[in-house]
FIDRENDO-647266 format. One record per residue: residue in three letters; x, y, z of N, C-alpha, C in turn. Coordinates in pm, whole numbers, padded with zeros to 5 digits, always signed. Example, Ala and Ser with C-alpha at 12.3 -4.5 7.8 and 13.67 -1.06 7.14 Angstrom:
<rs>
Ala+01319-00569+00780+01230-00450+00780+01320-00330+00780 Ser+01285-00225+00708+01367-00106+00714+01290+00003+00787 
</rs>
This chain:
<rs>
Unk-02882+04533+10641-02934+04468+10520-02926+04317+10535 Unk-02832+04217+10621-02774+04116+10593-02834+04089+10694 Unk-02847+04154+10786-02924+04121+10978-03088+04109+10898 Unk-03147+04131+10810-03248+04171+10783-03298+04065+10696 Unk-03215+03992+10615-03234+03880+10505-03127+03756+10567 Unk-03200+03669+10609-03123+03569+10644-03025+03491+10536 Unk-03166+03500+10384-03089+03477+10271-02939+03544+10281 Unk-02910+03631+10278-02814+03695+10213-02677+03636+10278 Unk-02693+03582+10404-02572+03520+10473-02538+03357+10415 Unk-02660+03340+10382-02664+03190+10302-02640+03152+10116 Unk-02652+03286+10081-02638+03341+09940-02514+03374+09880 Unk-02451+03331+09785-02279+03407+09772-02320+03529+09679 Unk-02448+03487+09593-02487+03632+09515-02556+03730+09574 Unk-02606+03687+09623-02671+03800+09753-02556+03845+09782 Unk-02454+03805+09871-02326+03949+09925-02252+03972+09826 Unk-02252+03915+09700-02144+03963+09614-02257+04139+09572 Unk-02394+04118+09553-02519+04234+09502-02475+04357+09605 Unk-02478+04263+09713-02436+04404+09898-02343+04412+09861 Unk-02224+04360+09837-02140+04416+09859-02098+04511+09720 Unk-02150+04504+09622-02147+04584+09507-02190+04749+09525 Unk-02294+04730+09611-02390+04843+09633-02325+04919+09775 Unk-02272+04818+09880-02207+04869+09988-02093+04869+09975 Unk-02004+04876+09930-01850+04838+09951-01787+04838+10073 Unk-01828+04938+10173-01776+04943+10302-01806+04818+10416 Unk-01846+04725+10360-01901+04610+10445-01749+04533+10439 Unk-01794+04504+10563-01650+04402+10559-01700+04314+10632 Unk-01609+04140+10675-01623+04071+10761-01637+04125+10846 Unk-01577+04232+10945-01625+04230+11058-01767+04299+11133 Unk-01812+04345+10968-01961+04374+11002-02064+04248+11045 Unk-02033+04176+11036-02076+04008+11033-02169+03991+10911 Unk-02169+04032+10782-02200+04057+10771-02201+03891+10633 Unk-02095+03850+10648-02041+03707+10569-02021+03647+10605 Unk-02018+03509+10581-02060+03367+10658-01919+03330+10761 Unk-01807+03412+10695-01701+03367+10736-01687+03398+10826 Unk-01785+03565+10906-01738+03579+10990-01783+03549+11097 Unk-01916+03444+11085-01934+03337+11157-01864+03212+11198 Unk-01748+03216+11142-01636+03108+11136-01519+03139+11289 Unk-01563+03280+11229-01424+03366+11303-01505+03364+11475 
</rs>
């Protein structure tokens, strides 16, 4: 979903929506900016 919308890595409401709907997402899905940090 997040590989798919570039928005959504750049969005905090966008992953707060995914992650509402996914719960199983975590950082190490890369799936949040942070875990571009990491």
């Amino acid at each position: 979903m997040c590989d798919q919308d570039v928005n959504c890595m750049n969005s905090k409401e966008a992953l707060a929506e995914v992650n509402l709907h996914l719960p199983q997402l975590t950082q190490d899905d890369g799936c949040f900016p942070s875990a571009a940090n990491h």
